[in-house]
N, C-alpha and C positions, 0 to 999 in steps of 0.2 A: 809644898804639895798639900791640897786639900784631902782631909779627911774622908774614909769611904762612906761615910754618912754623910757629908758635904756631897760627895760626886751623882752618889743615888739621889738623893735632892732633886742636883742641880741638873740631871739627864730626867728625870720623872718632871721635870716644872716644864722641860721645853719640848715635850712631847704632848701631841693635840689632845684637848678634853675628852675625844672619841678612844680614847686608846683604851683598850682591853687587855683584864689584867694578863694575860698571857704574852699579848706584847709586852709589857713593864717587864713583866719575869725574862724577857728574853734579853731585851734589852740590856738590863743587871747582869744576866748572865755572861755574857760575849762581853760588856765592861770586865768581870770579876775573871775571867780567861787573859783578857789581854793583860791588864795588871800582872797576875800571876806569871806570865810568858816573860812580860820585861823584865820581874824582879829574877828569874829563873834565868834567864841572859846577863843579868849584872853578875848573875854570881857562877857566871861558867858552863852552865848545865845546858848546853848547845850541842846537838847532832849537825854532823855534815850534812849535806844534799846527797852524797854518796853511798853514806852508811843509811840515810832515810831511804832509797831506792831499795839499797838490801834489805833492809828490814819491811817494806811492801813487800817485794818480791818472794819474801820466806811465806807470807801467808798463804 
């Protein structure tokens, strides 16, 4: 597994010269979520689709 400084690199190199820093930050961000999701799934901390309905529904 490449490093998170290897990945922001390697996703900022292969995005066009035109990109605006607001794209790059987004882009980062939505990497550093999904990261986060799958280490959060390795280690259990998974909601139903069931209990995600309920917990909409409560708001």
């Amino acid at each position: 597994m490449e490093s998170l400084k290897q990945e922001a690199i390697n996703v900022i190199s292969k995005m066009p010269d035109t990109a605006e820093i607001d794209d790059i930050m987004h882009r980062l961000y939505v990497i550093d979520k999904v990261r986060k999701g799958r280490e959060a799934v390795k280690r259990g901390e998974v909601v139903s689709i069931e209990e995600l309905k309920k917990e909409i529904e409560s708001w």
